[in-house]
KOLDREN-178399 format. One line per field, with one value per residue (C-alpha): x negated, y, z negated; residue number from 1; residue in three letters. Coordinates in steps of 0.001 Angstrom, whole numbers, plus 500000, padded with zeros to 6 digits. Layout:
N
c1 (X;...)
c2 (Y;...)
c3 (Z;...)
drenkol (NUM;...)
fimar (ALA;...)
# end
This chain:
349
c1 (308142;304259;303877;305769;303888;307108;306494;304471;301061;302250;304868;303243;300830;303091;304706;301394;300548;303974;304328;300606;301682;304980;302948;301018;303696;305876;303098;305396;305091;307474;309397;308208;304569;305985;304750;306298;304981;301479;300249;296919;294233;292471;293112;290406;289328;286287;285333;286268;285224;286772;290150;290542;290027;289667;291223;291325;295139;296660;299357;301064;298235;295350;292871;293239;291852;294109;292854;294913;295205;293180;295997;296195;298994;297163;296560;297795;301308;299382;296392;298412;300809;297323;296792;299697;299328;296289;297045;300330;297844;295661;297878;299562;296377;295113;298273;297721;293941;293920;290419;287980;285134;288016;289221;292848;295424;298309;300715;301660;302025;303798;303166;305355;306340;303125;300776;301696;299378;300356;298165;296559;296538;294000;292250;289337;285740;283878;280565;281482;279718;277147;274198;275122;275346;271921;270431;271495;271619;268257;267373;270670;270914;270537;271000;274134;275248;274773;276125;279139;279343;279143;282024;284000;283086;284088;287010;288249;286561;288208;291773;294670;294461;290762;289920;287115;286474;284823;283112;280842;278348;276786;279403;282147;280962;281850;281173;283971;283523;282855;279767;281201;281024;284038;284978;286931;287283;289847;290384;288979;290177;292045;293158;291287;293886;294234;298043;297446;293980;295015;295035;296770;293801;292767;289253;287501;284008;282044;284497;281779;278594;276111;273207;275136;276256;275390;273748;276655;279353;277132;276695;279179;278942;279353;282719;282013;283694;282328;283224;285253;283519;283926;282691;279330;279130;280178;277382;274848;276446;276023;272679;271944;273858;271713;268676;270402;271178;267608;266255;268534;267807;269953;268949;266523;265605;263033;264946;267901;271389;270236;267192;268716;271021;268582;266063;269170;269651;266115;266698;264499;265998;265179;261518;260860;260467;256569;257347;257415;260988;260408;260749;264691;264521;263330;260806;260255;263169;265520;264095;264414;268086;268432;266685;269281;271594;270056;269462;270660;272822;275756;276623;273235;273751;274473;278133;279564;279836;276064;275172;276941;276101;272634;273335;275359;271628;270222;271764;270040;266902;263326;261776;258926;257058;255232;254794;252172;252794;249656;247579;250114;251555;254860;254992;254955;257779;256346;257742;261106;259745;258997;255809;254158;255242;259035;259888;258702;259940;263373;262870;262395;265258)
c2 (752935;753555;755343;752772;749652;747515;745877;743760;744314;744331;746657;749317;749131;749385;752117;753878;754197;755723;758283;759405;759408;761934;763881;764686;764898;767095;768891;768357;766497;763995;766214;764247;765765;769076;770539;773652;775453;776098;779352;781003;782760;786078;787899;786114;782865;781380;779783;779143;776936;775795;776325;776951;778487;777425;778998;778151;777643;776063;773046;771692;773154;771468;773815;772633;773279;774505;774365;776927;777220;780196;781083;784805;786806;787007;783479;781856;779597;776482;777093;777367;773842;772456;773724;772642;769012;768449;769927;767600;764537;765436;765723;761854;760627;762027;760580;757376;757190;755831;755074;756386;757398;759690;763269;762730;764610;765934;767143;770227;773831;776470;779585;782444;786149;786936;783947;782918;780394;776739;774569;771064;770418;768417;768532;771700;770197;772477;770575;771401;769568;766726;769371;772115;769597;768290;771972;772572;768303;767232;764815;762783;759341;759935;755917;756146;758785;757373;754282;756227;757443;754346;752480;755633;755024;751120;752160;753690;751036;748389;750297;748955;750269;751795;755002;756693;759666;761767;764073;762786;764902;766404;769596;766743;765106;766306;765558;764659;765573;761900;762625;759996;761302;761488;762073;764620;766964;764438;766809;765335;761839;759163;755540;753546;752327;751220;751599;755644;756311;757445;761378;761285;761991;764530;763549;765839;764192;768056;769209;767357;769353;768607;767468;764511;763215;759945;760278;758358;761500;763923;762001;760464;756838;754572;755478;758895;759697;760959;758284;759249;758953;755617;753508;752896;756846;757301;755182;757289;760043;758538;757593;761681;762011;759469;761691;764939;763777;762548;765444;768330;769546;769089;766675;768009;771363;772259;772726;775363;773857;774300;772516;769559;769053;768366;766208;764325;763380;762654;759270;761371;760898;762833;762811;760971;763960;764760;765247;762978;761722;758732;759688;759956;756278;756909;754337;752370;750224;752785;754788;751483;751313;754810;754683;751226;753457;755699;753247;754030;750848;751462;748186;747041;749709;747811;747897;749829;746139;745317;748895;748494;745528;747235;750003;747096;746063;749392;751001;751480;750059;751742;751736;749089;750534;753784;756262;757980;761534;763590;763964;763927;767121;767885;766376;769107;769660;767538;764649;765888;766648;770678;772801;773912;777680;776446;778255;781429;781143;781108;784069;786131;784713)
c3 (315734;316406;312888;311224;312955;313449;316318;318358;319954;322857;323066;320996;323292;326416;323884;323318;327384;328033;325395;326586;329736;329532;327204;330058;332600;330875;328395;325235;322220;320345;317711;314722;314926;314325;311257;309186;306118;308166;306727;308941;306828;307892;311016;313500;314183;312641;315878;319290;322667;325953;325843;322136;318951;315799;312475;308907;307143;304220;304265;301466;299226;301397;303368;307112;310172;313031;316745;318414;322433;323858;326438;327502;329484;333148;333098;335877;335501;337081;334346;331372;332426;332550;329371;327653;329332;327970;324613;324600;325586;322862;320593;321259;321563;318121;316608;317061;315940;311976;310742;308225;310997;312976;312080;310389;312664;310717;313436;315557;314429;316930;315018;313812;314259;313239;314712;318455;318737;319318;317106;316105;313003;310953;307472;306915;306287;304497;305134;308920;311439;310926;312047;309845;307049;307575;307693;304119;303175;305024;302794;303875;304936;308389;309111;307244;309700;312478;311389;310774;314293;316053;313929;314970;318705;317776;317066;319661;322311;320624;320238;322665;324865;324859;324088;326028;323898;326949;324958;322400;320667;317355;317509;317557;314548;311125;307336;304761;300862;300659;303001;305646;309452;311232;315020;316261;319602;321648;323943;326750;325374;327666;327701;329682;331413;335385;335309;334301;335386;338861;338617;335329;333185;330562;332071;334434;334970;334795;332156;328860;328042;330348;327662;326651;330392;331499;335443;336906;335557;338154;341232;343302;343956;346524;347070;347142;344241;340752;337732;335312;331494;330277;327374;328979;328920;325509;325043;326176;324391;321387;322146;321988;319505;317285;318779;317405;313819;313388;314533;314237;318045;320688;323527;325662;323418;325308;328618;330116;331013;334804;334472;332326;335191;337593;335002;334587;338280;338487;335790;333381;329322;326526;324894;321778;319425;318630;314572;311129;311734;310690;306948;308397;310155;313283;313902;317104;316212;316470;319654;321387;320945;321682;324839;325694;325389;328105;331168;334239;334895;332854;332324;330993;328253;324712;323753;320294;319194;319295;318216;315117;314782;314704;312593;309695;309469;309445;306791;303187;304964;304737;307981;308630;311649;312240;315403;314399;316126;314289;317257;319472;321592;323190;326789;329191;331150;333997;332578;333983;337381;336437;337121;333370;334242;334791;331861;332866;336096;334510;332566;335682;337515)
drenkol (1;2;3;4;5;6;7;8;9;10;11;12;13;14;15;16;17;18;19;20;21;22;23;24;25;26;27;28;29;30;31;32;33;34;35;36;37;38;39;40;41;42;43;44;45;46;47;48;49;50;51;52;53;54;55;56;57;58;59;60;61;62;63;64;65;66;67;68;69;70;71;72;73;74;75;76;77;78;79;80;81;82;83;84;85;86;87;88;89;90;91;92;93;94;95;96;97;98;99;100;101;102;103;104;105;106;107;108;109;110;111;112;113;114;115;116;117;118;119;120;121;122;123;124;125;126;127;128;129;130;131;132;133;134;135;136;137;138;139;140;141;142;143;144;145;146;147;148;149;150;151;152;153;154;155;156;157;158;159;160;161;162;163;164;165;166;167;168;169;170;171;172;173;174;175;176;177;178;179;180;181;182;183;184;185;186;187;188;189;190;191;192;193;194;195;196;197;198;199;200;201;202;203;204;205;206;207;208;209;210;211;212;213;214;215;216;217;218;219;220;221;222;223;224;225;226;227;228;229;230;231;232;233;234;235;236;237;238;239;240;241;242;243;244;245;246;247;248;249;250;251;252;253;254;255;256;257;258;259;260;261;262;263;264;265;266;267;268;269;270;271;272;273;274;275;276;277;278;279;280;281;282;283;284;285;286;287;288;289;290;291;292;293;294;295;296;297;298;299;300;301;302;303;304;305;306;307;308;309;310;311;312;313;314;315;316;317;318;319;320;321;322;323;324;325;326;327;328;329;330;331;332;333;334;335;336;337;338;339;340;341;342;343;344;345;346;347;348;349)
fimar (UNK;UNK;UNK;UNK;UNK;UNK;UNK;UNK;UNK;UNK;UNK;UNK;UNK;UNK;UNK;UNK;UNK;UNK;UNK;UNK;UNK;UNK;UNK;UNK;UNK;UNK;UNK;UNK;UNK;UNK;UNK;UNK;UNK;UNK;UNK;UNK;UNK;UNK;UNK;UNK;UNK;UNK;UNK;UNK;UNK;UNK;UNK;UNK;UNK;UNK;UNK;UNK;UNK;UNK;UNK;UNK;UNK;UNK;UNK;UNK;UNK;UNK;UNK;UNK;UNK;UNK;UNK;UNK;UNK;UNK;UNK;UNK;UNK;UNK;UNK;UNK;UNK;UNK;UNK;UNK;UNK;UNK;UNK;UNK;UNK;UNK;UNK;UNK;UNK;UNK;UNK;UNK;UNK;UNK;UNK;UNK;UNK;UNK;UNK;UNK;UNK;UNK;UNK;UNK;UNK;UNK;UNK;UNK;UNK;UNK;UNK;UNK;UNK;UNK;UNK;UNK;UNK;UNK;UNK;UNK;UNK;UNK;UNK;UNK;UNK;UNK;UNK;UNK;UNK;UNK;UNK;UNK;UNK;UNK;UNK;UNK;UNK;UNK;UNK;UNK;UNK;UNK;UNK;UNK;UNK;UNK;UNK;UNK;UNK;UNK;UNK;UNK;UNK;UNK;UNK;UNK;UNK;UNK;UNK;UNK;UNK;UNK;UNK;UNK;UNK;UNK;UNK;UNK;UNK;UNK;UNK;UNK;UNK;UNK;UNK;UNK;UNK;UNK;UNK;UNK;UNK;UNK;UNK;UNK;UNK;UNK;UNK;UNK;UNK;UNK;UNK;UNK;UNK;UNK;UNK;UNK;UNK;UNK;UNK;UNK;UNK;UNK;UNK;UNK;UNK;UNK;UNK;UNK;UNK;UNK;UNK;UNK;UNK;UNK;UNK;UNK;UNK;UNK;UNK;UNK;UNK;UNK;UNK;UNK;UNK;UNK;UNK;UNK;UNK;UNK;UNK;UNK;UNK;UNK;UNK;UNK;UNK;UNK;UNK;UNK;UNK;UNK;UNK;UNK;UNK;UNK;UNK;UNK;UNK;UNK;UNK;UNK;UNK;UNK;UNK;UNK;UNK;UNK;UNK;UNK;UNK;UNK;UNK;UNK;UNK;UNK;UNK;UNK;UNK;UNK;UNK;UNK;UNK;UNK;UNK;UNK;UNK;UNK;UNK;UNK;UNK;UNK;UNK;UNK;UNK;UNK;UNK;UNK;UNK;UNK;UNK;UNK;UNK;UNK;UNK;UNK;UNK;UNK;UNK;UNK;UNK;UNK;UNK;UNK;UNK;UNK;UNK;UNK;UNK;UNK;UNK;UNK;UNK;UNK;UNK;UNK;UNK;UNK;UNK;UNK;UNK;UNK;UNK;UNK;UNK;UNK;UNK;UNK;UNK;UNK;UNK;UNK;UNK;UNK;UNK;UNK;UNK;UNK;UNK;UNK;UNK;UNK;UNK;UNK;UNK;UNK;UNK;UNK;UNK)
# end
């Protein structure tokens, strides 16, 4: 019924929430997202992270992508039903996601005699990921880009019912032949919905890469309990994301994991990059949305609306304003709260 959009609003929404939601009680997925005729290339994955590994195959004559669950013998039975929930709530979730700025999902692969890996399947983009396009394309339209990101993010705010993506960021983001970026990674992807949010979510608040966090995913609030991610957090994701495409670094280059965590807590953002990026389009008009995307009050943090809203204005534009960064230096690490010999303190540690 979902795939063949026959009924109302309404119910494929109420349809939508309860699929999700036995996908992730019962880690299974509807038969119909079965695929067959997968066929794996080589002997080793081409990549790997988290819980899974990535390797190349061929469907129907089309070079596809196939993330395949890293679970091992030893594991634990209560880690690998964890596994398998989430994989079956990524999976549903992916499935219903239809839009030009989101990685197509084709379906489910469960392996053979030869390949016991259980799989998602989607197409293989050979420009990769939006930074390792930019390293060999830098002369891209870095605007467009972005622009493309935040429609994606749109997208999924505006689906019913919402979709928090939860882990937003530059390794997420990939390139089609077309050159269009496209969002992908929904494993940590829920519906932002009361009715399920209760303990029922893919969403751990520490399980995202700490760069891109938002402050109020690492501290508990009033209620003593850490939020969960959110729009408003996908926001600031995106707002280092924006920072990463301009400038091909991740946020905060300069710093370790450890010490991001605690710059992070102290309300300090990301430094506006000492270097000519402004050749790529970012001029003071864009650093000011990207730091709204940073302030501490959630809420006060501009909406996917207004920021493409922003970005439908941006695009094909020449920026008008200069930051003249020729005389200027990289801010020492006491802008974050650190002595200067912070890094070398770390190196004896």
């Amino acid at each position: 019924l979902l795939d063949h959009d026959t009924g109302s609003t309404g119910s494929n929404r109420s349809l939508v929430r309860m699929i999700t939601w036995l996908a992730k009680k019962c880690g299974t997925c509807p038969d119909c997202l079965n695929l067959a005729q997968v066929q794996p290339i080589g002997s080793r994955a081409i990549t790997g992270g988290g819980f899974a590994d990535i390797w190349k195959g061929v469907f129907m004559d089309r070079s596809v992508a196939l993330k395949a669950l890293r679970v091992f013998l030893n594991d634990s039975s209560k880690k690998k039903e964890m596994v398998y929930r989430d994989f079956a709530h990524e999976a549903v979730v992916w499935r219903q996601l239809k839009h030009r700025n989101i990685l197509p999902f084709y379906g489910i692969f469960k392996g053979h005699d030869t390949f016991d890996h259980l799989c998602l399947v989607s197409p293989w983009m050979n420009a990769g990921t939006v930074l390792n396009f930019l390293k060999h394309s830098p002369d891209s339209d870095r605007i467009a880009l972005v622009g493309d990101v935040v429609d994606g993010l749109r997208y999924l705010h505006e689906f019913e019912p919402t979709v928090v993506h939860g882990d937003l960021k530059g390794s997420n983001v990939f390139v089609t032949p077309s050159q269009t970026a496209c969002l992908a990674d929904f494993g940590l992807s829920r519906f932002r919905d009361p009715q399920y949010s209760s303990g029922e979510s893919t969403t751990e608040s520490l399980k995202g890469t700490i760069r891109w966090q938002a402050r109020e995913l690492l501290i508990p609030g009033g209620d003593g309990k850490i939020a969960r991610p959110s729009r408003e957090s996908d926001i600031y994701a995106f707002g280092c994301v924006c920072l990463e495409i301009m400038t091909g670094d991740v946020p905060f280059s300069e710093l370790t994991d450890v010490a991001v965590t605690f710059a992070i807590l102290q309300n300090k953002t990301p430094q506006r990059p000492a270097g000519n990026c402004i050749k790529y389009g970012l001029d003071d008009s864009l650093w000011n949305s990207i730091e709204a995307c940073w302030i501490t009050e959630p809420s006060q943090r501009p909406t996917s609306v207004q920021l493409g809203q922003y970005f439908d204005q941006r695009r094909g534009t020449i920026p008008n304003d200069h930051y003249d960064s020729s005389h200027v230096t990289r801010q020492t690490l006491e802008k974050y709260g650190f002595p200067e010999n912070y890094l070398s303190q770390i190196a004896q540690v």
